[in-house]
C-alpha positions in Angstrom: 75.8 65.4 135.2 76.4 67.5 138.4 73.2 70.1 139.0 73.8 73.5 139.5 73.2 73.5 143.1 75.6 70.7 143.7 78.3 72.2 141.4 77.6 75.6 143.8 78.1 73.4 147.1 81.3 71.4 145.9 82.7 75.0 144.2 82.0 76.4 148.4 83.6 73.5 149.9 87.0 73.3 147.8 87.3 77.1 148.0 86.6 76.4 152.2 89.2 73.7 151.9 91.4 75.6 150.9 92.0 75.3 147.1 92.7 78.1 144.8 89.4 80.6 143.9 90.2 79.9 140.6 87.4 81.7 137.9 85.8 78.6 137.1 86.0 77.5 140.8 84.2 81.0 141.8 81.7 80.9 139.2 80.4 77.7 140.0 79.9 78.8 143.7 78.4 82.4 142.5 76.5 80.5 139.5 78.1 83.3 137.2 80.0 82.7 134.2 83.7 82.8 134.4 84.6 85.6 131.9 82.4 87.5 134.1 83.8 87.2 137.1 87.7 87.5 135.3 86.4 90.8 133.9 85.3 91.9 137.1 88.4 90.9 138.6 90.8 92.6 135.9 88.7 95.8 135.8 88.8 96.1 140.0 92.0 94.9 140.1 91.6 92.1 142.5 95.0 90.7 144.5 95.3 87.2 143.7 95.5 84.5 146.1 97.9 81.9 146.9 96.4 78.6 148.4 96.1 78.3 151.7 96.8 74.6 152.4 99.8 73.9 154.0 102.3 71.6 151.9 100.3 72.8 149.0 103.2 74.0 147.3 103.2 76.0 144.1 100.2 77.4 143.2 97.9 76.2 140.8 98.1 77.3 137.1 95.4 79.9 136.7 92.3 78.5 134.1 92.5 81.4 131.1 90.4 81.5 128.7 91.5 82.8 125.1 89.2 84.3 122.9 87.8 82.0 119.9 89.4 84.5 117.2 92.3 86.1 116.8 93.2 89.1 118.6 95.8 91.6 117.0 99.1 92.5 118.4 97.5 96.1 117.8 94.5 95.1 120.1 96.5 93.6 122.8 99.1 96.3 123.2 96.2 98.3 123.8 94.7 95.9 126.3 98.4 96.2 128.1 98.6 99.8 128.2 94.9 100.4 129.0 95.6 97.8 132.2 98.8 99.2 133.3 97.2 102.4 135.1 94.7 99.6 137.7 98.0 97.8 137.6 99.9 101.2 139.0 97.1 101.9 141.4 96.9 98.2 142.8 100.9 98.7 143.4 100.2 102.0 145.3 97.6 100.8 147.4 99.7 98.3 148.3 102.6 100.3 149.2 100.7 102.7 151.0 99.3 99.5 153.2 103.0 98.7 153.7 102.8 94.9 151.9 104.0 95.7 148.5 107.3 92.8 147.8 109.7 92.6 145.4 107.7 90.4 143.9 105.0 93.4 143.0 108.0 95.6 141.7 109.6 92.5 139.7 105.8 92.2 138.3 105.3 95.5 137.5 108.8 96.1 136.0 108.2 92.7 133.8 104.3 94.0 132.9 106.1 97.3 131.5 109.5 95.5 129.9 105.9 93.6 127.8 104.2 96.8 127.5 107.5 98.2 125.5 107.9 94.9 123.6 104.2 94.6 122.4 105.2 98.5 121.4 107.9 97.4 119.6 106.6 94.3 117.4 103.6 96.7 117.0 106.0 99.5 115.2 107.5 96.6 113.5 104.4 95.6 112.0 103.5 98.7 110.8 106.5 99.3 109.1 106.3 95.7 107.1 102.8 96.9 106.4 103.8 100.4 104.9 106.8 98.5 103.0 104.3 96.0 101.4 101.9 98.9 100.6 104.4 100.6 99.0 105.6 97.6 97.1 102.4 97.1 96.4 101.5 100.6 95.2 104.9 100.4 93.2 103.8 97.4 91.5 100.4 99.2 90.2 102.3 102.5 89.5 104.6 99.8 87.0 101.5 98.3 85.2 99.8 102.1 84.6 103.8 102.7 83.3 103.7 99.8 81.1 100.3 100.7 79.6 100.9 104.0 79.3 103.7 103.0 77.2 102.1 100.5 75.2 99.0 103.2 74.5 102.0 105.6 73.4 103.4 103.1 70.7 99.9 101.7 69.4 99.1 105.6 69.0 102.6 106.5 67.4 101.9 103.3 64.8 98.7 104.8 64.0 99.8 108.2 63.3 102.9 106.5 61.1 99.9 104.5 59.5 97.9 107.7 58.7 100.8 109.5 57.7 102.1 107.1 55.3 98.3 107.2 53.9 98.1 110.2 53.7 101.5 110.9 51.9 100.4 107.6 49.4 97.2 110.0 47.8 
């Protein structure tokens, strides 16, 4: 097994060398741990970086990592629209710096085509939720129905009974 001051020094060196800072990459070199550092990042809004190797070609994929359970659709259109205003500010700055590329705009305009999505399979949701609610609630409302009914005709045989008792003396 690599030790932690080794793991830093070979982190430093690729990241010199020019491959990509990736989370994992920069954690090992800042001995943080990498949802740290990708918090950090998403709440400052940090520019990602291509590689800087020449003939790297595309760059690599960037190491996510999901969360162990699962997140609602609820939960991550919240996530979406609570990141679009750092997404909007990174887009101004770099506008105002003169280097924002139609790459940005296509970005942003595909972040908010996902925000309206998410909003959509959200309003979906609830409404399948409200529908089995109220299937559900119908179904209860049926079973009080059907007792009530059955407590009406056990009651109605009883008076019959006492009647027919009482007309017998």
């Amino acid at each position: 097994m690599i030790g932690r001051a080794a793991a830093q020094w070979t982190a430093l060196r690729e990241l010199r060398e020019g491959e990509s800072p990736t989370f994992s990459r920069l954690a090992a070199a800042a001995d943080l741990n990498s949802a740290t550092i990708r918090e950090r990042a998403v709440r400052d809004s940090w520019a990602k970086q291509s590689p800087r190797r020449s003939g790297a070609g595309a760059p690599a994929p960037v190491e996510i990592e999901l969360p162990d359970e699962d997140v609602s659709l609820e939960e991550l259109r919240k996530r979406l629209a609570a990141s679009m205003p750092r997404q909007l500010a990174r887009l101004a700055a770099l506008a105002e710096r003169g280097r924002i590329g139609k790459t940005d705009i296509e970005a942003m305009n595909a972040w908010e085509r996902l925000l309206q999505r998410t909003e959509a399979l959200v309003a979906e949701q609830r409404q399948e939720q409200q529908k089995r609610s109220d299937d559900e609630l119908a179904g209860m409302l049926q079973l009080i129905d059907d007792r009530i009914v059955e407590l009406a005709e056990e009651h109605a045989k009883r008076l019959v009974q006492a009647r027919d008792r009482t007309g017998m003396d």
